[in-house]
C-alpha positions in Angstrom: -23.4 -65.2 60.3 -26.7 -65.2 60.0 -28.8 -63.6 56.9 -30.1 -60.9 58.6 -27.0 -59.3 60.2 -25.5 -60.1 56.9 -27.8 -57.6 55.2 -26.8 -55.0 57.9 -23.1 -55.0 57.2 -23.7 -54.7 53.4 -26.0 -51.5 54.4 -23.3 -50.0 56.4 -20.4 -50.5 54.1 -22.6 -48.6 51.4 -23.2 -45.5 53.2 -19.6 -45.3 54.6 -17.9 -46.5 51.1 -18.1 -44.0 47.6 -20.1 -45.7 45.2 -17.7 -46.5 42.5 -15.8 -48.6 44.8 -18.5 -50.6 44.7 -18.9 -50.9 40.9 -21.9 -49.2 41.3 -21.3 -46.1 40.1 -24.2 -44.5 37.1 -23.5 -45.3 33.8 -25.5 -42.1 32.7 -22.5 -40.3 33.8 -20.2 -41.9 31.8 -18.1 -39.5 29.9 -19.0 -40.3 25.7 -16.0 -41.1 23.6 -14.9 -38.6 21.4 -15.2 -39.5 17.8 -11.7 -39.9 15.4 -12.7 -36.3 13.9 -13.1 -34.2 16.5 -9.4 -34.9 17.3 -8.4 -33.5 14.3 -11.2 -30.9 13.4 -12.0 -29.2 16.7 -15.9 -28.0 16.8 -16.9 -23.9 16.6 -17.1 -23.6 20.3 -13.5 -25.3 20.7 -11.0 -22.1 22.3 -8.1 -24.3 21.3 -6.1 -24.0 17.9 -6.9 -26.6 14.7 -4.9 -29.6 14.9 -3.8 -28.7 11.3 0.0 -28.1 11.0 -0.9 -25.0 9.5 -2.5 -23.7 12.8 0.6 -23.8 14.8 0.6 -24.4 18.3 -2.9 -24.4 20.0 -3.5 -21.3 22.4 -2.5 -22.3 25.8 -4.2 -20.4 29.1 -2.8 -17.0 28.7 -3.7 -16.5 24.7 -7.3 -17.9 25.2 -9.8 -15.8 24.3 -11.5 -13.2 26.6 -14.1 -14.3 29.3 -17.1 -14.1 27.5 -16.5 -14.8 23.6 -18.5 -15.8 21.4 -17.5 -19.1 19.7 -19.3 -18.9 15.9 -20.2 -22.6 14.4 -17.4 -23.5 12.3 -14.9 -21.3 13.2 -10.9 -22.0 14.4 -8.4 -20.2 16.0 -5.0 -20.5 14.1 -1.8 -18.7 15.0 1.2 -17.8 13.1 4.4 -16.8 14.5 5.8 -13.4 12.3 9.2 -12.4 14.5 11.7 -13.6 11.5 9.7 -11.1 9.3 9.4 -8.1 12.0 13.3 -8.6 13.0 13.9 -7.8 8.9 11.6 -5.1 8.8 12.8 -3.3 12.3 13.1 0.1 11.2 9.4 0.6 10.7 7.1 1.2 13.8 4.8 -1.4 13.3 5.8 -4.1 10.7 3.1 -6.6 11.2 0.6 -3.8 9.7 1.5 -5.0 6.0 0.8 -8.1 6.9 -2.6 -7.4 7.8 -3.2 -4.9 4.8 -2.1 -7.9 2.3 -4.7 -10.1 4.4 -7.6 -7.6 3.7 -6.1 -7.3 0.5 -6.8 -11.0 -0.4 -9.7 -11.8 1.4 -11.3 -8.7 1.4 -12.9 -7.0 4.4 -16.6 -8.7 4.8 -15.6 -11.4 6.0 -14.1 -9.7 9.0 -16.7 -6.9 9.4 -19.6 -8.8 9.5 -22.5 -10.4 11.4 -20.2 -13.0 12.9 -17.7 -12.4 15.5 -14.0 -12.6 13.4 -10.4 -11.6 15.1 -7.4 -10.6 13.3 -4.7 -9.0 15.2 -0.8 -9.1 15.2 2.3 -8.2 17.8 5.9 -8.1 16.3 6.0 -11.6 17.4 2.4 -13.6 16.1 -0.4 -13.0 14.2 -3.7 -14.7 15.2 -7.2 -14.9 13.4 -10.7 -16.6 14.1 -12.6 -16.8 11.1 -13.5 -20.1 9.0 -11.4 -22.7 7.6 -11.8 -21.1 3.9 -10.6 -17.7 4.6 -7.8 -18.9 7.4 -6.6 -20.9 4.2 -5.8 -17.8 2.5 -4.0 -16.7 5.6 -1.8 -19.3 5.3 -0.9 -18.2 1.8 -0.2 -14.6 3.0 1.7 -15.2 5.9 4.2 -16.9 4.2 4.8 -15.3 1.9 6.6 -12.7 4.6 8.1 -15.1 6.4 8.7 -17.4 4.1 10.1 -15.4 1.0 13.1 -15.6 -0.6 14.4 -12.3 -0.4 13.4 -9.9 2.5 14.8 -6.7 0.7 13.8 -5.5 -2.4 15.2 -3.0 -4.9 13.0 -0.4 -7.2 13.6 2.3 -9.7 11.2 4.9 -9.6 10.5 7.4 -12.2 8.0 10.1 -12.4 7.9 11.9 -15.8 5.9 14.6 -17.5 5.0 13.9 -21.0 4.7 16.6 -23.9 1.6 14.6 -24.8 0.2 11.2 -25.4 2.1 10.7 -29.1 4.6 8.0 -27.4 2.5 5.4 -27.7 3.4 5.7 -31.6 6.0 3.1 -31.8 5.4 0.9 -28.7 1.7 0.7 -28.2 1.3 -3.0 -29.5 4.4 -4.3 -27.2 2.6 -2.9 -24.0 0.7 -5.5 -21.9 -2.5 -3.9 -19.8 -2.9 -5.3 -16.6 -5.3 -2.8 -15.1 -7.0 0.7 -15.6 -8.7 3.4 -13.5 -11.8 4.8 -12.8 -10.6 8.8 -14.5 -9.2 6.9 -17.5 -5.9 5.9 -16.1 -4.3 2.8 -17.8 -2.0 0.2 -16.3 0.5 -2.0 -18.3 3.8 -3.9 -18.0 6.4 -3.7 -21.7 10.0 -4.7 -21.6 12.6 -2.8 -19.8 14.4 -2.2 -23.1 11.3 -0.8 -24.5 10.7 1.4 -21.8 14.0 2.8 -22.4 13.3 3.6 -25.8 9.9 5.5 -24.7 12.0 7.8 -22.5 14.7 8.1 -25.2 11.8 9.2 -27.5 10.4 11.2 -25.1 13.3 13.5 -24.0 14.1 14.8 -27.8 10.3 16.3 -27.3 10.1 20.5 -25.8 8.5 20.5 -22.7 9.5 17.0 -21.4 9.9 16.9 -17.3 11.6 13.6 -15.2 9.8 14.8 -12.0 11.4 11.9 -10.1 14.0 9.1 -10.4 15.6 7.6 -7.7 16.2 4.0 -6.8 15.4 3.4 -3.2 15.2 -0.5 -0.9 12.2 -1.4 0.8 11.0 -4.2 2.5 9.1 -7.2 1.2 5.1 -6.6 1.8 6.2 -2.9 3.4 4.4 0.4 2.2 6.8 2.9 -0.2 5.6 6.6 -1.1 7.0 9.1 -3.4 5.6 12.6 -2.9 6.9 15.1 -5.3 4.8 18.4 -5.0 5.5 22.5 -5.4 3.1 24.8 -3.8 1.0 27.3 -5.5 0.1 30.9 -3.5 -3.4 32.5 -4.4 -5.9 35.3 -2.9 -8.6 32.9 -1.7 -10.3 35.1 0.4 -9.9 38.6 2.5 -9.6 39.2 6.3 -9.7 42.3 8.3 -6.2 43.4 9.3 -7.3 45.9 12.1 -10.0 47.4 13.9 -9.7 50.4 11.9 -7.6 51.5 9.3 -7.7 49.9 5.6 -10.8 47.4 6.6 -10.3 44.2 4.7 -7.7 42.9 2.5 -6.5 40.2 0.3 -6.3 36.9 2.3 -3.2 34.7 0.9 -3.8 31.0 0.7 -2.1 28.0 -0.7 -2.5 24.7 -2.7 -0.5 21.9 -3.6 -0.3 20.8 -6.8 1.6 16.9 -6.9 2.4 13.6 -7.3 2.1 11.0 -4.3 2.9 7.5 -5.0 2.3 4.8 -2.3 3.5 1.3 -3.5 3.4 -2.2 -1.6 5.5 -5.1 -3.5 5.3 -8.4 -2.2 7.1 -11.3 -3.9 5.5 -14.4 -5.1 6.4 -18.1 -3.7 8.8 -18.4 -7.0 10.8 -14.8 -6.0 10.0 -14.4 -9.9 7.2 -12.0 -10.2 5.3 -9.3 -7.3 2.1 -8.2 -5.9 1.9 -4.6 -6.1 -0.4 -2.6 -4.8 -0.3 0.7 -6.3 -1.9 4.3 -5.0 -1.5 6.6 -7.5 -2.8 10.1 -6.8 -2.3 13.3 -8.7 -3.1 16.9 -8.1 -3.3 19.6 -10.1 -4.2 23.2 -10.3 -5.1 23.8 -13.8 -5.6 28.0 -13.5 -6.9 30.6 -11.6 -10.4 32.3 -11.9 -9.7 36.3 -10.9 -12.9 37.1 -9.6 -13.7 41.1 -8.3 -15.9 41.3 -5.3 -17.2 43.7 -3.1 -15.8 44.1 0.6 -16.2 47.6 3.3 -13.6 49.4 3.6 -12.5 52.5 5.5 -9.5 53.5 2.9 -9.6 53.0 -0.7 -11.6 50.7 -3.2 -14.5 48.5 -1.7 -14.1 46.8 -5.3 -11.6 43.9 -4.7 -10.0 40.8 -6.4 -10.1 37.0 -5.1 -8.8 34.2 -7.1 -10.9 30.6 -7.6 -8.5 27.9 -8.3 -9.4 25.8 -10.6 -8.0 22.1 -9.8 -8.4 18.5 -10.5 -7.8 15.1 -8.3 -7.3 11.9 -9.9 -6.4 8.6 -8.0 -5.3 5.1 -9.1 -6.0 2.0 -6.8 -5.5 -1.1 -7.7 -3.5 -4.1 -7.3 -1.2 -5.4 -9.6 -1.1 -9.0 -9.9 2.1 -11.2 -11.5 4.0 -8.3 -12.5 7.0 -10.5 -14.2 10.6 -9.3 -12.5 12.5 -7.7 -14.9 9.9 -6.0 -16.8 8.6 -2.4 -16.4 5.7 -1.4 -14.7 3.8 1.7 -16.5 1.3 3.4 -15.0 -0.6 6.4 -17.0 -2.2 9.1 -14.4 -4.1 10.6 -16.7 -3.8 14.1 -18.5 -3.1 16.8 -16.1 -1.9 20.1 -18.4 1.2 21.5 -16.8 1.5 19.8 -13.8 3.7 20.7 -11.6 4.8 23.8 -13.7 3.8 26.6 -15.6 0.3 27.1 -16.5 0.3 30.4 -18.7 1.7 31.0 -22.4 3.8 33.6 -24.3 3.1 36.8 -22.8 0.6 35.1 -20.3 -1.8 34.3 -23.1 -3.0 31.0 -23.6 -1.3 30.7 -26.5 1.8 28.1 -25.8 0.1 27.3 -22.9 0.8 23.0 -21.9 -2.7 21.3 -22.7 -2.2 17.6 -23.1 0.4 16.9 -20.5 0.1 13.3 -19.3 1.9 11.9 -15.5 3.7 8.7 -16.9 5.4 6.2 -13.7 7.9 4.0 -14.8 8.8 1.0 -12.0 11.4 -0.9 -12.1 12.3 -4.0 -9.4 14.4 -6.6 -8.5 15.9 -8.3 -5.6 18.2 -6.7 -3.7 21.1 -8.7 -3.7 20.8 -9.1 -7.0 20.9 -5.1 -7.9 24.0 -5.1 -5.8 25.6 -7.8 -7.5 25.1 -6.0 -10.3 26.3 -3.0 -9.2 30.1 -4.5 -8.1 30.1 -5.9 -11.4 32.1 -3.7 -13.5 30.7 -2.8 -17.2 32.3 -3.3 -19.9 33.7 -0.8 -22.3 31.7 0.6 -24.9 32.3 3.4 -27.7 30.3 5.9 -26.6 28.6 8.2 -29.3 28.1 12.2 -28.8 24.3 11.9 -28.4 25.3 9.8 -25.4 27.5 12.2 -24.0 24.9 14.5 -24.6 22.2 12.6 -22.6 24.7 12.2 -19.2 24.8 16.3 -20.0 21.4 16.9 -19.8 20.6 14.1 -17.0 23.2 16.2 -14.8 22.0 19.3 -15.6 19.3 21.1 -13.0 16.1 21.4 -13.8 14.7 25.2 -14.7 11.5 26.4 -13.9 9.9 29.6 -15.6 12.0 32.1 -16.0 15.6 30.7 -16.6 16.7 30.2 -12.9 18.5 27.1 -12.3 17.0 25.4 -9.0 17.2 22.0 -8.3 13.8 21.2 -9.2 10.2 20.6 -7.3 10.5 19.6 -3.8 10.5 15.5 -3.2 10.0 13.4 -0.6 10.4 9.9 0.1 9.8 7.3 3.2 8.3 4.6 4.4 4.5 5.0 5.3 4.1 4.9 9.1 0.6 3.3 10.3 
């Protein structure tokens, strides 16, 4: 063969033959090697989970993000799956909700609701969140502390009281430990359970004192708890025209509310020996009623008429309790609120007798569940009992009376788990 059909077969075999059979193929093509970090740390734009063990499995196909997103530098995608802690908390509508409150709780809400894109959302079955390493850190630390606890169930005493007046801090105000306070003056503390039990003692040889609540209820680890205990009061707030023609206008009834809501989220520590507690305290009151004559047409009678302006206050505690030792008392003041939740007027309806320092006291109490009910099978031991005793378990069973001597069973309360 000579040279020049030589050079006519290697021109043919190149135009029929792909180039990389050839080992000619173009090097600026190459695909670059990945460095030994970006295998572990995947970059901003990644749509694929961190390759920390933390993050979980990375999002395959059908959990990607939408078409569209926008990847923020230094930003992951972690998922966490929640179904063990929705499966314990399956009487509530939408379980995973706690967990995203305590999130907000911890991280607080600007780093979600800012400039750069962020995602948290949950299903019964996972939670998943886009935000940077820091904060997805402290996501971690939420999350399992639902799925992870030690106890699912926890059990609290909860008791609402009415105090004569602010004199029961005498004998225990150097044990109590404050842990928070409000913005109306409220004060937050935590005292031994035995102490606490000597403030009530104290506080029921006092006239005038009220337990608006006590009741020991279960509730979920992380889940929302509210106590509403309220009794309506009627007033004339207005007038409206019964007819066309007759009597004109008359006395318009209205209502208010006076009470005492409580909305409370415990969430055990990784030890199982202290809580989280995020407490919403509100209380309303209706402090009197301003009789005020006005002037209204009417066809029959006196155009001079009478309207009442309530007077009425709103105070609200919210804060979040942190480290609150189990098996010690949590005691929350609500501030002074004369005659909540009862009468308002003296002897004769004069002023004089009238309630004018009554303070809202919440005592909590909580432990695990199966360790109240363990408790509870136990069987106690005998002990002489005295006459005062006897004469407490009297006066515990006996109904409360509101103005006027009639026995009822007291204000109206209401307890349940909050929905979302």
């Amino acid at each position: 063969m000579d040279r020049r059909t030589a050079l006519k077969l290697t021109t043919l075999l190149g135009a029929l033959a792909p180039s990389r059979l050839l080992a000619q193929e173009d090097r600026r093509r190459a695909p670059k090697s990945r460095p030994r970090e970006d295998l572990e740390f995947r970059p901003a734009g990644s749509t694929t989970a961190s390759a920390d063990p933390a993050a979980g499995e990375p999002l395959d196909s059908a959990d990607a993000p939408p078409a569209g997103f926008v990847n923020e530098p230094g930003f992951q995608w972690r998922r966490y799956p929640i179904s063990r802690y929705t499966q314990a908390a399956q009487e509530q509508k939408a379980p995973q909700k706690a967990i995203l409150d305590w999130i907000f709780r911890r991280t607080g809400t600007a780093d979600w609701h800012g400039e750069r894109t962020a995602v948290l959302t949950a299903s019964k079955s996972e939670l998943r969140a886009y935000n940077s390493p820091e904060v997805l850190d402290q996501v971690d630390e939420v999350v399992e502390r639902f799925t992870d606890s030690i106890e699912d169930v926890l059990s609290l005493r909860i008791q609402v009281v009415a105090a004569v007046d602010t004199r029961w801090r005498h004998t225990v105000y150097w044990r109590l430990e404050p842990v928070g306070s409000g913005p109306q003056g409220q004060q937050i503390w935590t005292l031994r359970m035995d102490d606490a039990a000597l403030v009530l003692s104290q506080m029921q040889m006092q006239q005038g004192f009220r337990r608006l609540v006590d009741q020991r209820v279960e509730v979920v680890n992380g889940q929302t708890l509210t106590i509403r205990t309220f009794e309506p009061r009627t007033y004339s707030g207005g007038i409206q025209r019964e007819s066309a023609a007759g009597t004109g206008f008359q006395p318009k009834s209205d209502k208010l509310e006076e009470s005492v809501v409580l909305r409370l989220s415990p969430l055990l520590t990784y030890d199982g020996d202290a809580l989280d507690a995020a407490v919403d305290l509100t209380v309303n009151s209706v402090q009197a009623f301003q009789r005020t004559k006005i002037i209204a047409p009417r066809e029959v009678g006196s155009s001079e008429m009478s309207i009442d302006v309530p007077v009425a206050y709103q105070t609200r505690l919210d804060q979040t309790v942190k480290s609150w030792p189990l098996g010690q008392t949590l005691l929350l003041s609500g501030g002074i609120h004369p005659g909540v939740i009862d009468k308002k007027g003296g002897w004769l309806g004069t002023p004089l007798g009238a309630p004018s320092s009554t303070e809202v006291l919440v005592f909590l109490d909580a432990e695990v569940a199966s360790r109240a009910r363990g408790r509870a099978r136990t069987p106690a031991p005998d002990v002489a009992r005295s006459p005062a005793d006897e004469l407490d378990d009297r006066s515990a069973r006996a109904p409360a009376r509101k103005p006027g001597g009639r026995a009822v069973r007291g204000p109206d309360l209401d307890y349940d788990y909050e929905e979302p």
